[in-house]
C-alpha positions as CSV (number, residue, x, y, z in Angstrom):
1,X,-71.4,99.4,-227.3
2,X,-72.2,97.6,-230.8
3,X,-74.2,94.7,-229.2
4,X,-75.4,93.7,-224.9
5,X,-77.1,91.0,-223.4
6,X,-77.1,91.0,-219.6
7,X,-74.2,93.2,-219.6
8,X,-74.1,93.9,-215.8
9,X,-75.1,90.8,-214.3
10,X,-72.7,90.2,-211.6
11,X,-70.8,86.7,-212.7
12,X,-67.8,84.7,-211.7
13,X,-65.3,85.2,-214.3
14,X,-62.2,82.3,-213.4
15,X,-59.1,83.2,-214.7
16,X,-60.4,86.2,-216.8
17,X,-59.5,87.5,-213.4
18,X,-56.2,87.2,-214.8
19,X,-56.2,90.5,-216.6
20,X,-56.1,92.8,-214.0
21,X,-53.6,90.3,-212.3
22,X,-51.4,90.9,-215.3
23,X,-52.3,94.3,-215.4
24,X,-50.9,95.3,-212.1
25,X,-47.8,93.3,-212.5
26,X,-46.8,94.5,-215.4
27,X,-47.5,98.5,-214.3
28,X,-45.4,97.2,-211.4
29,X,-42.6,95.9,-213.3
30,X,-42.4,99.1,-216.0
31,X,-41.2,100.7,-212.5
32,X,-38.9,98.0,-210.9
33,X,-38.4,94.8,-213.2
34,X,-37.4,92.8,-210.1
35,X,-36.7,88.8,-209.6
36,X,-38.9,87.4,-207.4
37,X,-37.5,84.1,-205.7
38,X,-40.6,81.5,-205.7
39,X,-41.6,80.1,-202.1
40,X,-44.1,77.0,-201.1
41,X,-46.7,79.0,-200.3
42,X,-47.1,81.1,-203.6
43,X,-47.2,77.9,-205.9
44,X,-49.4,76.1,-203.1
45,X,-52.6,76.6,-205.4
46,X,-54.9,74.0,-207.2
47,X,-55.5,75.0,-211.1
48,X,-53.6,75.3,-213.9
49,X,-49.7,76.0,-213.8
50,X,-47.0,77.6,-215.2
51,X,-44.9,74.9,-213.5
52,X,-43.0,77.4,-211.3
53,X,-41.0,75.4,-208.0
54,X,-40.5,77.0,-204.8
55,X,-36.5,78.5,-204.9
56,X,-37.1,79.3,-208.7
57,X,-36.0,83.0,-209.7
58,X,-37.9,84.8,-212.4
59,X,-38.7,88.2,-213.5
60,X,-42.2,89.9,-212.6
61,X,-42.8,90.5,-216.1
62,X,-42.4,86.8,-216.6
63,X,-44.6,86.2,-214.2
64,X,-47.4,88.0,-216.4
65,X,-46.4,86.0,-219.3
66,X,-47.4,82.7,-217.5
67,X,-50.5,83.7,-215.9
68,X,-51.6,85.4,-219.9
69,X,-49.9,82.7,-221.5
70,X,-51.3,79.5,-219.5
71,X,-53.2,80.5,-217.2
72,X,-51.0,80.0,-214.2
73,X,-52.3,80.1,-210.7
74,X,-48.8,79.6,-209.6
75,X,-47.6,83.0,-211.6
76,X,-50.8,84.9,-210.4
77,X,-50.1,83.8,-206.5
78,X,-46.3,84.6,-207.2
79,X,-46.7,88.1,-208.7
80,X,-49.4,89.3,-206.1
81,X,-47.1,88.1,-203.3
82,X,-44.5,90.0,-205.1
83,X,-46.1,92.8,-205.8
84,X,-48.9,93.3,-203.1
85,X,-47.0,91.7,-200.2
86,X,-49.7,89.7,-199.3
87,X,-52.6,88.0,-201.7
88,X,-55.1,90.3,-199.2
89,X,-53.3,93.1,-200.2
90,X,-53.2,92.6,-203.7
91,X,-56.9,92.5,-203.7
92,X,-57.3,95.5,-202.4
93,X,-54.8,96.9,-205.0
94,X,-57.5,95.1,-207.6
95,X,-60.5,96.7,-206.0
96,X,-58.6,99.8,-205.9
97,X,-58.1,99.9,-209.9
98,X,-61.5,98.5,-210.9
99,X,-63.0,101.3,-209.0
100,X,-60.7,103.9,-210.7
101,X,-61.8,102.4,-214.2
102,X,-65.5,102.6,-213.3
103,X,-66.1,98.5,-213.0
104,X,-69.3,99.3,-210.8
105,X,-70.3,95.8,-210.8
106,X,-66.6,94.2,-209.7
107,X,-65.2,92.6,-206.8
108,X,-61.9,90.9,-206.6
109,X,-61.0,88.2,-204.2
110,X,-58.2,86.2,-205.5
111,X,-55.7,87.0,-208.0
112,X,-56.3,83.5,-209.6
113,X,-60.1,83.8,-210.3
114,X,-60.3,80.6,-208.3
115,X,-64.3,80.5,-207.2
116,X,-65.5,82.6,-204.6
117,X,-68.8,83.6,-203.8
118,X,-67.3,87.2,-203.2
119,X,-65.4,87.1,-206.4
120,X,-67.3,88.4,-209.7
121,X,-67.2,91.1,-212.3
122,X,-69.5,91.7,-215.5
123,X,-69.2,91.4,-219.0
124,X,-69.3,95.6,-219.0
125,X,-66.7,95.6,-216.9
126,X,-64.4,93.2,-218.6
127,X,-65.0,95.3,-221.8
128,X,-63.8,97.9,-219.6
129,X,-60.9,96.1,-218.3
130,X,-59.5,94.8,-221.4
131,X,-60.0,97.9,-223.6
132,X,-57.9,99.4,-220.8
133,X,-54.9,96.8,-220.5
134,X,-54.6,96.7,-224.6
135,X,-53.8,100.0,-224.4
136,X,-50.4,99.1,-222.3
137,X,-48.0,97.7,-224.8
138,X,-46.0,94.8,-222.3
139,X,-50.0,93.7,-222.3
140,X,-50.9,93.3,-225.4
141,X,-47.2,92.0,-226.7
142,X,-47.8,89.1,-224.3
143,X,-51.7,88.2,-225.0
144,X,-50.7,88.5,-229.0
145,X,-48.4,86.1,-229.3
146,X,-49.3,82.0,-229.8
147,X,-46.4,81.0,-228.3
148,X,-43.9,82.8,-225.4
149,X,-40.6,81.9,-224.3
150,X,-40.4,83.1,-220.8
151,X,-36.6,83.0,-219.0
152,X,-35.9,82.1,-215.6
153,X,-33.1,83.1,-213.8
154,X,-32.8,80.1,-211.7
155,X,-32.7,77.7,-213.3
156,X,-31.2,79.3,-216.1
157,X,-33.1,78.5,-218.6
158,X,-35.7,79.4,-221.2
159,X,-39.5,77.8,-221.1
160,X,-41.6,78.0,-224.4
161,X,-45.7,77.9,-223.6
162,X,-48.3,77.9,-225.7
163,X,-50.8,80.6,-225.4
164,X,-54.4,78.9,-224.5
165,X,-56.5,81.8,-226.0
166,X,-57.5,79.5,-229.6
167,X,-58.6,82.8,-231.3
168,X,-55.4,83.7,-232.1
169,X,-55.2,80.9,-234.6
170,X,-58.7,80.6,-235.6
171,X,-59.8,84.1,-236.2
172,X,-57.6,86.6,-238.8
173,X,-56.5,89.9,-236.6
174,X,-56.9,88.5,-233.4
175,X,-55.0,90.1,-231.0
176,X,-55.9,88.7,-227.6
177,X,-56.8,88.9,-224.6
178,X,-57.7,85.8,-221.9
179,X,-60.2,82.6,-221.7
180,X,-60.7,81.3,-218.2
181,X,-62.8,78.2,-217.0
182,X,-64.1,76.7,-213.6
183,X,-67.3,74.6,-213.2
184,X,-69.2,77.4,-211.4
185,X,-68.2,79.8,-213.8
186,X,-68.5,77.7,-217.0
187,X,-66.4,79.1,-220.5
188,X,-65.4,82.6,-220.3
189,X,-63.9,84.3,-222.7
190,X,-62.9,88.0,-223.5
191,X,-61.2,88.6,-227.2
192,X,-60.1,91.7,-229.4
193,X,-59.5,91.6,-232.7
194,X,-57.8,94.4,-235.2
195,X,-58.8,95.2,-238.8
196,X,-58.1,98.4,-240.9
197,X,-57.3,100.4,-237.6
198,X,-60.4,99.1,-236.2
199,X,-60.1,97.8,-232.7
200,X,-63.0,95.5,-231.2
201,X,-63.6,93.7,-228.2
202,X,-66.0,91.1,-227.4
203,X,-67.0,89.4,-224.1
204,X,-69.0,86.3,-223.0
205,X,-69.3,84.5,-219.5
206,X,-70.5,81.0,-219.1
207,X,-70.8,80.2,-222.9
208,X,-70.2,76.7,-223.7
209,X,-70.0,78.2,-227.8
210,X,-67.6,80.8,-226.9
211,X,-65.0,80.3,-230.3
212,X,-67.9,80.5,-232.4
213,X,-69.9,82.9,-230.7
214,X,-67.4,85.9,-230.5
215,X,-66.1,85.3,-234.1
216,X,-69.6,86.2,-234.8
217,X,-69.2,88.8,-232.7
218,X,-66.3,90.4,-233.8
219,X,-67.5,89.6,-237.2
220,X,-70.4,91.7,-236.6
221,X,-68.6,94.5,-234.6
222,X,-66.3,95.1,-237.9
223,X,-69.5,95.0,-240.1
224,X,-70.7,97.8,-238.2
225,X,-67.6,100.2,-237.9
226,X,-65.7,102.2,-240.3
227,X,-62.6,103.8,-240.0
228,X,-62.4,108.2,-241.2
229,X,-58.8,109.3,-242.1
230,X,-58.6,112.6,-240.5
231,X,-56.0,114.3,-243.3
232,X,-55.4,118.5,-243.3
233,X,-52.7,118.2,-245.3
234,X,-54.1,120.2,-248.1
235,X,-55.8,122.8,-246.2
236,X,-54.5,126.4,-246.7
237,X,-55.7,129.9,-245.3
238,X,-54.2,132.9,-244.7
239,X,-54.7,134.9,-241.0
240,X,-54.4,138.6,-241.0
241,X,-51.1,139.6,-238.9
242,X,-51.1,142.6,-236.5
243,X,-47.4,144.6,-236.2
244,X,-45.8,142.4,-238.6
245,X,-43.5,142.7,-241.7
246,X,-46.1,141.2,-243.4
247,X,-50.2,141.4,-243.6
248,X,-50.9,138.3,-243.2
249,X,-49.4,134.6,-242.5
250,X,-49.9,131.3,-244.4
251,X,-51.8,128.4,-242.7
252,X,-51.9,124.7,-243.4
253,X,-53.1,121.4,-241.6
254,X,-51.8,118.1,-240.5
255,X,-52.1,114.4,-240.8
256,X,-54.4,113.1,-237.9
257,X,-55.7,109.9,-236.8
258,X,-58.4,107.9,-238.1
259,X,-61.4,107.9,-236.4
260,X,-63.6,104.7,-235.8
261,X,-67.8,105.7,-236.1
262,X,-70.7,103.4,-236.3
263,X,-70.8,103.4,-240.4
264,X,-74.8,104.5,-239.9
265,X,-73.6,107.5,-238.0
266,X,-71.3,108.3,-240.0
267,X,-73.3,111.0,-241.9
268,X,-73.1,113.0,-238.2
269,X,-69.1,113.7,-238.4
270,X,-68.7,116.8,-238.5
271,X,-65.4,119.2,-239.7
272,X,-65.3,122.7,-238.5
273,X,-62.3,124.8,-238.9
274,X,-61.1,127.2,-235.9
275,X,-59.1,130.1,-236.3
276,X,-58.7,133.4,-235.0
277,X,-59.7,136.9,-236.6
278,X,-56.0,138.0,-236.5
279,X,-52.8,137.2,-234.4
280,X,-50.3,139.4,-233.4
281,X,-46.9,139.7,-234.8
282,X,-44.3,137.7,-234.6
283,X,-45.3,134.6,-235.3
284,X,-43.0,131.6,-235.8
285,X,-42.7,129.1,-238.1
286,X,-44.7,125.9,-237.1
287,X,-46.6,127.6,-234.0
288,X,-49.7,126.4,-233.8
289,X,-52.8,128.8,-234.9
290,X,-55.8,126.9,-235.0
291,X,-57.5,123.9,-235.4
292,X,-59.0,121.1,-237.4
293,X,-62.1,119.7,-235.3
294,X,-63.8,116.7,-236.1
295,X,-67.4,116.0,-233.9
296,X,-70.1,113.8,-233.7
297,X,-73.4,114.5,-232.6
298,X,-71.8,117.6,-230.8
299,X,-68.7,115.9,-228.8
300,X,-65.1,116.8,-230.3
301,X,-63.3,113.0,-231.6
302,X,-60.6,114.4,-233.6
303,X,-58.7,117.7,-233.8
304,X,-55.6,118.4,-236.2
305,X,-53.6,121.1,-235.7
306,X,-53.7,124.4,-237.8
307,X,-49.8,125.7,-238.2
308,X,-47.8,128.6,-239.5
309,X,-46.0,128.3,-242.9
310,X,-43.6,131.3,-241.9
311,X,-41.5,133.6,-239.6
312,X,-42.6,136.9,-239.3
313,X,-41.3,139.7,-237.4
314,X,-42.3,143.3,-235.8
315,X,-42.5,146.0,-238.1
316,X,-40.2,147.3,-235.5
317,X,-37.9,145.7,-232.9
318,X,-40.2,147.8,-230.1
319,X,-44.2,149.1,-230.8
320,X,-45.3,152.5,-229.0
321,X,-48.7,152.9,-227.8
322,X,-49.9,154.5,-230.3
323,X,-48.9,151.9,-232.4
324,X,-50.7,149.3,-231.1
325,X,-53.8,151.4,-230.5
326,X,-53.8,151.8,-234.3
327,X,-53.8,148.0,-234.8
328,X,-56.2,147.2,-232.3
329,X,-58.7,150.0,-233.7
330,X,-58.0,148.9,-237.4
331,X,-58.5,144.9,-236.3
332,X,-61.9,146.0,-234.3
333,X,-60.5,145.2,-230.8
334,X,-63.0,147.6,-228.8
335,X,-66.3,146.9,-227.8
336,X,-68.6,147.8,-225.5
């Protein structure tokens, strides 16, 4: 958390309710794409509209591009129909996941975010949310783009919309998510931006400024991060080898990932290398020995494997006792 204001006030959030909408639909589709045949009472709902007429046939996954794409009541009521069985039900399926990813301060009543006194979240727990959903791929392809085409089965056709999120245009490396508007809720906004593997998210509810405001606040969220490559490749140690052909075995490290720190803590990143006293014999090419860890202030952020450079056999095909006992006296096994 780079900045906070009020970060758990309990707010209505309009069609940033929209995300978790999305969210579940597209889980839901990743396990059964299906077409959904559009009746009167899923497109019976006031707000903004993907267009969609009762007898239409579209995809569920469509369905999430409208409600990302445009906003669309209709898609939202559609796809929790679909999906939930009933718009009750699909709450409850809402509830269910915010509780699951720790939205303490969440409660979902419509899959719209149409205004309810019952219906709220916080800007914590939209952080949550949308850190969450960018990390599934159908997500954050459809809140990326600045336009969508979205096919409909019947009628056959193809529909281009235009994605309402203004960031995408207006700020370099924006990469979503969802804005959302009512008059009790006022201008709410929730936007992530990527530069130099640097991932940020920014929320604000009931800003009339909110363009200006969260570039500021991404601006000042990459001002304050910097990414670490986490790079092994050039380390090299040797580990003695118990019962094998040879004494010992050639180590080396691998290429991790980079690592995002607060650029004043970055002096706390620590790099410790683990590896054991001895292994025994036969080790295989490629099997993993030991490790690379990166931590800060004490909790593990990175860790690249340590591998083996080499095959190396028994001495012999079978050890006797006495045999091992030797190598286990001469590696200091015993204690007491």
């Amino acid at each position: 958390m780079l900045y906070a204001k009020n970060i758990h006030g309990k707010m209505p959030i309009a069609s940033t309710t929209k995300i978790m909408t999305a969210l579940l639909t597209l889980e839901a589709a990743c396990k059964n794409n299906k077409t959904v045949t559009i009746t009167d009472g899923m497109v019976k709902v006031e707000g903004s509209s993907m267009g969609l007429r009762a007898g239409n046939r579209i995809k569920l996954r469509s369905l999430a591009e409208g409600m990302l794409a445009v906003s669309g009541n209709d898609a939202a009521n559609s796809a929790a129909t679909a999906v939930g069985g009933s718009l009750d039900a699909f709450a409850g399926m809402m509830n269910e996941k915010a509780r699951a990813l720790g939205m303490n301060d969440t409660h979902y009543v419509t899959p719209s975010g149409l205004d309810d006194k019952n219906h709220y979240s916080s800007a914590y727990d939209l952080a949550l949310l949308a850190s969450y959903a960018m990390e599934n791929k159908d997500f954050a392809d459809i809140v990326g783009k600045k336009t969508i085409k979205v096919h409909f089965e019947s009628p056959d056709e193809t529909r281009t919309y235009k994605n309402h999120n203004k960031l995408l245009s207006m700020y370099g490396g924006c990469s979503g998510v969802k804005t959302g508007f009512t008059k009790k809720s006022g201008r709410c906004l929730v936007s992530s931006a990527e530069k130099d593997g640097i991932s940020v998210i920014a929320v604000t509810l009931s800003d009339p400024c909110d363009w200006d405001d969260h570039k500021k606040l991404l601006d000042y969220g990459f001002s304050k991060l910097e990414s670490v490559k986490t790079d092994d490749t050039s380390f090299s140690a040797s580990v003695p080898v118990a019962g094998g052909l040879k004494n010992t075995v050639r180590v080396s490290g691998t290429e991790g990932e980079n690592i995002v720190v607060v650029r004043e803590n970055r002096q706390n990143l620590k790099r410790s290398v683990q590896l054991p006293r001895f292994v025994y014999a036969p080790v295989k090419k490629g099997e993993v020995l030991g490790s690379v860890r990166y931590a800060l202030n004490g909790k593990v952020v990175a860790e690249n494997e340590l591998t083996a450079n080499e095959n190396i056999d028994y001495k012999h095909l079978q050890k006797n006792f006495f045999a091992k006992m030797k190598d286990k006296i001469k590696f200091g096994l015993f204690s007491r």
